[in-house]
C-alpha positions in Angstrom: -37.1 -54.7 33.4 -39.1 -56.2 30.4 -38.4 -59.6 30.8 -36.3 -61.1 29.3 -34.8 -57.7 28.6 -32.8 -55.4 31.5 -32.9 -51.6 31.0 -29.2 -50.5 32.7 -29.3 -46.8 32.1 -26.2 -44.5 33.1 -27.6 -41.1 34.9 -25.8 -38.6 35.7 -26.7 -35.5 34.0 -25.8 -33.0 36.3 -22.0 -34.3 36.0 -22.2 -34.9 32.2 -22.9 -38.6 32.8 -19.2 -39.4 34.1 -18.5 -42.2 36.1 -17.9 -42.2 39.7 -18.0 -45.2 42.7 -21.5 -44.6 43.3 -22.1 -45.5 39.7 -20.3 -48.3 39.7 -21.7 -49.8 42.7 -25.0 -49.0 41.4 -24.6 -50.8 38.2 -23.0 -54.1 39.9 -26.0 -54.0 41.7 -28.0 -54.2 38.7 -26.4 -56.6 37.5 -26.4 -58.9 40.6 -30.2 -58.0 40.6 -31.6 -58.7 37.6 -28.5 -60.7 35.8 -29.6 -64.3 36.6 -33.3 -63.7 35.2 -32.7 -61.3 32.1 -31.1 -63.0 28.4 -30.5 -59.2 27.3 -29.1 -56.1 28.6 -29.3 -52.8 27.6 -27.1 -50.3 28.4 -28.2 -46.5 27.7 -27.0 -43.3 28.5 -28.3 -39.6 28.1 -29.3 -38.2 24.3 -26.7 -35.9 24.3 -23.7 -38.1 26.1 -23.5 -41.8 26.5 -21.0 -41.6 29.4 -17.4 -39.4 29.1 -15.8 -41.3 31.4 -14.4 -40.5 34.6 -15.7 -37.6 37.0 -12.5 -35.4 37.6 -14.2 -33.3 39.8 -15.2 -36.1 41.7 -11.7 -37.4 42.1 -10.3 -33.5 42.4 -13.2 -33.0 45.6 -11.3 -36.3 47.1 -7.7 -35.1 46.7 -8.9 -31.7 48.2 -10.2 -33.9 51.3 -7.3 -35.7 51.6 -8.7 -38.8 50.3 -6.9 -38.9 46.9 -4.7 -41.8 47.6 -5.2 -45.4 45.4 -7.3 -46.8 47.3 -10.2 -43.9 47.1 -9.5 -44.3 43.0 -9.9 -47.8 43.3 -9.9 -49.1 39.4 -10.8 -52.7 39.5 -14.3 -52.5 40.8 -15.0 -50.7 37.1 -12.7 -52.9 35.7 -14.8 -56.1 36.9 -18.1 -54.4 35.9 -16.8 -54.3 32.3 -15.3 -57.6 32.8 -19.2 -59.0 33.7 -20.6 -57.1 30.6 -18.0 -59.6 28.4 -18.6 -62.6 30.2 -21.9 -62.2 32.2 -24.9 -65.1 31.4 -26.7 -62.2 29.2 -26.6 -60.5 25.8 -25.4 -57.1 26.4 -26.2 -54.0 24.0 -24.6 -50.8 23.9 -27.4 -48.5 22.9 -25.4 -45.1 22.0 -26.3 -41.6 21.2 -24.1 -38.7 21.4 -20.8 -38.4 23.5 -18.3 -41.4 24.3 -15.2 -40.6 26.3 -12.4 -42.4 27.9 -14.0 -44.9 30.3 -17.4 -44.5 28.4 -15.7 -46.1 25.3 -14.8 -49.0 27.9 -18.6 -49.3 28.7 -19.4 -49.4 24.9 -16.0 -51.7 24.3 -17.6 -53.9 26.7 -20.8 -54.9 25.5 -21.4 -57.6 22.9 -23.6 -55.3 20.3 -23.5 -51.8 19.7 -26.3 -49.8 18.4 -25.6 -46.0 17.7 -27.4 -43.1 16.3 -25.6 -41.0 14.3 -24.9 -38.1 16.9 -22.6 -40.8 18.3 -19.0 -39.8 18.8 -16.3 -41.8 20.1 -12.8 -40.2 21.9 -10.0 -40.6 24.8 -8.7 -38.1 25.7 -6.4 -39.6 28.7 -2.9 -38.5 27.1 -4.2 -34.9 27.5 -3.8 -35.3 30.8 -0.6 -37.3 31.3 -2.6 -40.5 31.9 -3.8 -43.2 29.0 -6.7 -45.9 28.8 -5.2 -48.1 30.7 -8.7 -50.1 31.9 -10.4 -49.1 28.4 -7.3 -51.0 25.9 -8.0 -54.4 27.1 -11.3 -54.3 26.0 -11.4 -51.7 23.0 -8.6 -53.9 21.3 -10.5 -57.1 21.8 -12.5 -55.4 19.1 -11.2 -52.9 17.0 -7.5 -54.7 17.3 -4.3 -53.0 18.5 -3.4 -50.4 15.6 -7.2 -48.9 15.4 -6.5 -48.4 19.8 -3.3 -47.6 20.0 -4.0 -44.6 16.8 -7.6 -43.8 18.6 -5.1 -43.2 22.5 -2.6 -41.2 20.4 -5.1 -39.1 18.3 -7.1 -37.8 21.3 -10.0 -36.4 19.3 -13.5 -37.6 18.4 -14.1 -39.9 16.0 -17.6 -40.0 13.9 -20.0 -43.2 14.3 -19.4 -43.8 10.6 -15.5 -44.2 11.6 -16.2 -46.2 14.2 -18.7 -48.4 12.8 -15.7 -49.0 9.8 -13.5 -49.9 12.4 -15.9 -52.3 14.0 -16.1 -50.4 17.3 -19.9 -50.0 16.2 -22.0 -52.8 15.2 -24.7 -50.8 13.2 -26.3 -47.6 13.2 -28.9 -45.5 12.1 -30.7 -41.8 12.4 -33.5 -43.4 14.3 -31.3 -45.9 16.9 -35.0 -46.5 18.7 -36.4 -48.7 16.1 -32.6 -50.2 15.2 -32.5 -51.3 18.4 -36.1 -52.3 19.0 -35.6 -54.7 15.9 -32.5 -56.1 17.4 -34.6 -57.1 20.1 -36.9 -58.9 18.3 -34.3 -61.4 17.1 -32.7 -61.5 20.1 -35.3 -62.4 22.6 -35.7 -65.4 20.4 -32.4 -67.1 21.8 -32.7 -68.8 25.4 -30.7 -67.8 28.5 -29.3 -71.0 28.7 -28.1 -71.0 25.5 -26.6 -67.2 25.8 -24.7 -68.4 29.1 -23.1 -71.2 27.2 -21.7 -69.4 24.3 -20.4 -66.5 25.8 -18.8 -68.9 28.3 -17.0 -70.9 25.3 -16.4 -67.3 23.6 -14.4 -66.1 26.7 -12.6 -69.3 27.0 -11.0 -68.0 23.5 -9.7 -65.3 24.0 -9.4 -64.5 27.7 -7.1 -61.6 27.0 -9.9 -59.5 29.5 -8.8 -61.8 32.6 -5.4 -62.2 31.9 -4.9 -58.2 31.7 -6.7 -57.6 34.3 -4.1 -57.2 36.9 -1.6 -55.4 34.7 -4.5 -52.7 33.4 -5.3 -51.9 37.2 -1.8 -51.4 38.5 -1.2 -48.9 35.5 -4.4 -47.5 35.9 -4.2 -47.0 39.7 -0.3 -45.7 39.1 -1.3 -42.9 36.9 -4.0 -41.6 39.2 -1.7 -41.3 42.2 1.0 -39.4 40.4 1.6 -36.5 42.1 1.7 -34.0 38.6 -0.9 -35.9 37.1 -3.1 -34.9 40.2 -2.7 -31.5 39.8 -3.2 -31.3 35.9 -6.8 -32.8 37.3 -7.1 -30.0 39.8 -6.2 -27.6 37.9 -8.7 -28.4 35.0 -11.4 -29.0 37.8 -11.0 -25.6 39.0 -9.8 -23.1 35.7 -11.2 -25.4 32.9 -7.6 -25.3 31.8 -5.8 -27.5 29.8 -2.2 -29.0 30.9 -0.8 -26.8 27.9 -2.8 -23.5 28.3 -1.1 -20.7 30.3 
């Protein structure tokens, strides 16, 4: 932590920087942590891949175990760390190079700014898999709207950082996203925590679409995961690399 700034990086390299509970407990933690003294957080990933979402070998290791019910794919604790990005007492920033997928692009939806270089690529690729972004849409359509999410689910492919910076998903970018961030900063650190806490409090009082959805999001989301064919699309990818369609 440079105060009043918070360094939040996602590592995970040897699983390509998904997202599993340990993650996600690790983060909140953070945030508990360091939350009521920072004004700014900064949310990084790897060079090469932001976050691409959820670890399906982690989820495929619990079915195998015998642990692959709901409850062990829990959504709403990743749900409410998003939720805290959005409304938490801090500027957050999404600092983004390479690879966004499915709940990654909920980590960048998140966040109040987002800073990309311009290796930064944006997908879901749920549908592919009989599931769809059922956490992620609450927040992606809070702002990109509901056509850009709903063609972004369908489309299931990459999108460039010029795309998404068109479509609003990215705030600015630039070849070198070290200094474009480190000049954000500089503005930034300028505004009081105080004054943060107020205005993002009025902001969410807006448009509390985030709260409001919550509930619906993680039953969908917690649906999907324990359906029985959707499981073994998982399984199968986990162990042959196969997709649903490939023989």
């Amino acid at each position: 932590m440079e105060a009043p700034v918070c360094y939040l990086k996602l590592y995970r390299p040897e699983a390509g920087n998904t997202i599993n509970d340990q993650l996600i407990r690790e983060c909140h933690h953070a945030l508990e942590l360091y939350g009521p003294d920072c004004s700014i957080v900064v949310l990084e990933g790897l060079p090469e891949v932001f976050c691409f979402g959820a670890d399906f070998r982690d989820i495929e290791q619990g079915m195998a175990e015998g642990a692959g019910d709901v409850d062990a794919q829990d959504p709403e604790p990743l749900y409410d760390l998003w939720t805290d990005l959005v409304a938490g007492p801090y500027i957050t920033i999404a600092h983004v190079r390479g690879k966004v997928n499915a709940g990654g692009v909920g980590f960048v939806s998140a966040c109040d700014i987002v800073l990309a270089d311009e290796t930064a690529s944006f997908s879901l690729s749920e549908l592919l898999f009989g599931l769809f972004p059922a956490c992620v849409l609450p927040f992606l359509i809070r702002r990109v709207g509901h056509g850009k999410a709903h063609y972004m689910t369908l489309l299931n492919k990459p999108i460039s950082v010029q795309q998404a910076f068109s479509w609003g998903l990215v705030d600015a970018y630039d070849a070198d996203s070290v200094s474009l961030l480190r000049k954000h900063l500089l503005r930034l650190r300028r505004i009081s925590k105080s004054s943060v806490a107020k205005y993002k409090t009025y902001m969410l009082s807006l448009n509390n679409s985030i709260v409001r959805e919550k509930s619906q999001a993680v039953r969908a989301n917690s649906e999907m995961f324990s359906d029985i064919d959707n499981r073994e699309k998982i399984s199968r990818y986990v162990q042959t690399g196969k997709f649903p369609w490939e023989v």
